[in-house]
N, C-alpha and C positions, 0 to 999 in steps of 0.2 A: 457570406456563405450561407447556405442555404442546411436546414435543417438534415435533409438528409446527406448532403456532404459531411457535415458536421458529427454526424452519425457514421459515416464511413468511417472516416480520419480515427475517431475515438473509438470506436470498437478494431479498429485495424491494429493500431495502438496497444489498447491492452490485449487482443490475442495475442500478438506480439510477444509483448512482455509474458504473458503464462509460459505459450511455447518454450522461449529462453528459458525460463523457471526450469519445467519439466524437461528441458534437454539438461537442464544443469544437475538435474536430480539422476538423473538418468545415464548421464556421462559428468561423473565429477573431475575427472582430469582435464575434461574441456570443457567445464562449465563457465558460462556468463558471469551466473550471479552465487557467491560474492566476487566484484572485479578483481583478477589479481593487481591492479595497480591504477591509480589518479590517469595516467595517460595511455592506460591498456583503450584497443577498440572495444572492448568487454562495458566497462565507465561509461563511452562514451555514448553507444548502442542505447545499455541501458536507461541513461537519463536523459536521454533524448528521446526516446520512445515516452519515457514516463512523463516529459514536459509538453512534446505534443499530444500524447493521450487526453493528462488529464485540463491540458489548455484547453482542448477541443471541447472535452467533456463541460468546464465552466461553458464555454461559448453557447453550446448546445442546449443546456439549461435555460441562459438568455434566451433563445433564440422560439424555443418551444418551449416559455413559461406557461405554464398551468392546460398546456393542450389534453389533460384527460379532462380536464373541468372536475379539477379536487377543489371540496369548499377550503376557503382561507382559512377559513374557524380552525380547520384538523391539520391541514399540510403546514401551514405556518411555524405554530409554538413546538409539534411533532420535529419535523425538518430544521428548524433553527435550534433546538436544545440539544438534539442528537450532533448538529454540526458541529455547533459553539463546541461543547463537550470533547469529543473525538477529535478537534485539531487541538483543545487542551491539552488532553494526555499525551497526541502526538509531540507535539513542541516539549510538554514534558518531558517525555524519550529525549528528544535530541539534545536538550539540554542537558540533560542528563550524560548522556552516550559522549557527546560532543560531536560537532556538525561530521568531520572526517570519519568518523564510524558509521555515523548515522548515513553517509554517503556509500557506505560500504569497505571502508577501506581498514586497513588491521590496527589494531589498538588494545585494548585491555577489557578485561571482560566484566563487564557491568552487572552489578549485584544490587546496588545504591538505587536511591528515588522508585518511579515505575517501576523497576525491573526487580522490587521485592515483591510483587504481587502478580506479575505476569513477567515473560521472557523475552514478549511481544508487545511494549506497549504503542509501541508508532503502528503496529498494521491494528493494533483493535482500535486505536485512535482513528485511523484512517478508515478501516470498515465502516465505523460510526458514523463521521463526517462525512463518506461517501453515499452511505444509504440516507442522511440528512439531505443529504443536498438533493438525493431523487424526491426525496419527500417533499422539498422546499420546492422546488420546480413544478411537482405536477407533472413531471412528462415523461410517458412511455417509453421515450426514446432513452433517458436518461437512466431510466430504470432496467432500460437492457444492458447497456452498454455498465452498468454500475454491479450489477452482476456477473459483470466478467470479471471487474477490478475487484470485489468481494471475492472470487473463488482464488483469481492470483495472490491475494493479499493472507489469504487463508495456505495456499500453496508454498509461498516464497519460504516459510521456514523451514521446511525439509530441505532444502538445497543449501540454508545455514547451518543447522546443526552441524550433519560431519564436518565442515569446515571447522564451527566452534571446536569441535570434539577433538578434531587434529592439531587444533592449535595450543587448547588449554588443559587438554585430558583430564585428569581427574578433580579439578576444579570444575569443568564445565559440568561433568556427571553430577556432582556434588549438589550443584546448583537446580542442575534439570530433574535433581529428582527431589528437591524440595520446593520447586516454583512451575506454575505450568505453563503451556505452552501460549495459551491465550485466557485463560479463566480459571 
């Protein structure tokens, strides 16, 4: 596939996925995200959007390595510490959370590991990783499309909270007002 297909597919992808975000924020009785259920079309939408996004987004990286002509010196240990790091603390989250939550699907409200320094550790994980791997790449292309998944990733927790907040009430406040949102 050709770079700019590649670039379609993944930027379609995550506009996608924002849209959904911001209809979920916007209408929470019919919101996507969080799925009400494993076999909702809500689930299915969403990770599916998310597995071709950010497939495409690797692919796309491949595909267009180093096409700004970034020196190695800078993009390499920059884009490789940021990556490594940010699916760190991601995987920590989930570990954490456990994979079914981490999926989006209802469970107990996570206070332990990551989630005593941030509310968010899989999206600052994943911002991280995400903006690593445009750095690793070198390519414009990836750095647009990587900005989209940075603003979604930044977006998705408004469309959590009331959710959290309806579910756990005044534990979740409890929590959100002694941990922040991302930092």
């Amino acid at each position: 596939m050709s770079p700019t297909t590649l670039l379609a597919v993944s930027l379609g992808a995550h506009l996608l996925l924002l849209a959904g975000t911001l209809w979920s924020i916007l209408r929470p009785r019919a919101r996507l995200w969080p799925p009400p259920g494993r076999r909702s079309w809500q689930f299915v939408a969403t990770w599916t959007l998310f597995a071709v996004g950010t497939g495409s987004l690797v692919w796309l990286g491949a595909a267009d390595w180093n096409a700004a002509g970034v020196a190695a010196r800078i993009r390499l240990p920059a884009g490789g510490l940021l990556m490594a790091g940010g699916l760190a603390l991601a995987l920590w989250g989930v570990a954490s959370l456990g994979v079914g939550q981490a999926l989006g699907l209802e469970g107990g409200l996570a206070v332990a590991g990551p989630y005593r320094f941030t509310r968010n550790p899989q999206y600052v994980g994943d911002i991280a990783a995400t903006v690593g791997w445009a750095l690793l790449t070198g390519s414009l292309r990836v750095a647009a499309v990587a900005l989209v998944a940075v603003v979604w990733y930044l977006v998705l927790p408004r469309s959590e909270e009331p959710w959290l907040e309806e579910r756990f009430g005044d534990a979740y406040r409890r929590y959100r007002s002694r941990v922040p949102r991302f930092f």
